[in-house]
C-alpha positions in Angstrom: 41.2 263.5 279.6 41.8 267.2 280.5 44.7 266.0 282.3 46.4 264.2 279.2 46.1 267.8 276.7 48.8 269.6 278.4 50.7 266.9 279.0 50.4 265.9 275.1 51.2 269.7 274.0 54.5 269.6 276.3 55.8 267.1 275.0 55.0 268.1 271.7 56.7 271.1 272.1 60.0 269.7 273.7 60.2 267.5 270.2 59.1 271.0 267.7 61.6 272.6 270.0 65.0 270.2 268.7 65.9 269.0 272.1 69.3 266.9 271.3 73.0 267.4 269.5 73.4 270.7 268.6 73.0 271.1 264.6 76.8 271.2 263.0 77.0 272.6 259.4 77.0 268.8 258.4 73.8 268.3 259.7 72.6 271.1 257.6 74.7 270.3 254.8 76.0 273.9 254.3 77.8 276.7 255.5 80.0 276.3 258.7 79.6 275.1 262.3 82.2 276.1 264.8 82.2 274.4 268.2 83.9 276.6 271.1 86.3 275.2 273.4 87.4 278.1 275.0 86.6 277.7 278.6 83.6 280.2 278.3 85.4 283.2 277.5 83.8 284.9 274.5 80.7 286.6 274.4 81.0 287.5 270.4 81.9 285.7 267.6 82.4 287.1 263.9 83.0 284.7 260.8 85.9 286.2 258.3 85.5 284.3 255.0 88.6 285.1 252.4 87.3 285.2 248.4 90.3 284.3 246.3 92.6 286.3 249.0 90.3 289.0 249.9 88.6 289.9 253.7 85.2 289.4 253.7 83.3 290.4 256.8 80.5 288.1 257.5 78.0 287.1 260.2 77.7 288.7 263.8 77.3 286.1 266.8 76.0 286.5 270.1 73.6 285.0 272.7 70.3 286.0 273.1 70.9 286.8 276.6 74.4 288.3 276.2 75.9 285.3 278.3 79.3 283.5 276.8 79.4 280.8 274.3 80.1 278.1 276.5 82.6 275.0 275.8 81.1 272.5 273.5 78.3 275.0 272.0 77.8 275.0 267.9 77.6 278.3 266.0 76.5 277.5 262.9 77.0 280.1 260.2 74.6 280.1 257.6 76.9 280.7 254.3 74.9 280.3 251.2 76.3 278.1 248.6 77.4 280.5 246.2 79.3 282.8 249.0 80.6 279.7 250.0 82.3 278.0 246.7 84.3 281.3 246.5 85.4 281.2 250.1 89.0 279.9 250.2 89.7 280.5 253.7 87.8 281.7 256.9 88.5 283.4 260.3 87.0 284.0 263.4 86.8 287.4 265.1 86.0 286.9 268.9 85.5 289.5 271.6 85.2 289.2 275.4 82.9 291.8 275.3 79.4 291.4 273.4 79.6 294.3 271.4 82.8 292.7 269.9 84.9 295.5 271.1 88.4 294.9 271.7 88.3 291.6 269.1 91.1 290.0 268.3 91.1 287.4 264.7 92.2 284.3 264.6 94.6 283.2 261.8 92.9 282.1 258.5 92.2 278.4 258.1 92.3 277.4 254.3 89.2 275.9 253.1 89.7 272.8 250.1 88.5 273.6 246.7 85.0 271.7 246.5 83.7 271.6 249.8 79.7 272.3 250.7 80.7 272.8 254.6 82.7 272.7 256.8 82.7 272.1 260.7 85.9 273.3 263.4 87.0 273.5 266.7 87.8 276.9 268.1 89.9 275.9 271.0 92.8 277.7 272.4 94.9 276.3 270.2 93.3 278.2 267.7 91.0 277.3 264.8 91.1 273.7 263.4 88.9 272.2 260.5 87.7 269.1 261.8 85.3 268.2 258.9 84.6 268.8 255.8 83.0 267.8 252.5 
């Protein structure tokens, strides 16, 4: 019986702890979820939403442990809805460095009137809605 506790609590903890899929914006039903397909090159990641034409800075990314996003890891930002419904287009700043020095911004991806989230792919090629509703 002693035997069976800790074994109970671990894997009680692997399931509390969300082992699977990372969580895309769709999953949460709001905001946006960016996966990276970089090749492992960026260490910090800034969303840039647009309102009706205008910059606004938003969230601040990095890893706990100051490593770089790696291909196929989700960012999800959390946007709240109202923030969001006046968003009409978002960018990403990234940075090899983790203090986000030296950033460079990715063109501005327009977002469709309407939408709740949105995820993309940030790939070389750039930023690229690949859902949204």
């Amino acid at each position: 019986m002693k035997k069976l506790v800790p074994a109970a609590l671990a894997a009680m903890m692997l399931m509390l702890s969300g082992c699977g899929a990372p969580k895309t914006a769709a999953d949460h039903g709001s905001g946006l979820s960016v996966e990276m397909q970089t090749g492992g090159q960026y260490r910090h990641v800034q969303l840039i939403r647009y309102e009706n034409g205008e910059k606004v800075p938003g969230e601040n990314v990095v890893n706990a442990d100051g490593s770089q996003f790696k291909d196929g890891e989700v960012i999800w930002f959390d946007v709240q809805p109202g923030e969001w419904k006046e968003t009409t287009a978002f960018a990403l700043s990234v940075s090899t460095d983790g203090t986000g020095v030296g950033a460079r911004q990715t063109k501005p991806v327009e977002l469709e009137e309407g939408k709740d989230w949105a995820h993309a792919v940030f790939s070389d090629d750039g930023l690229i809605i690949e859902e949204a509703d």
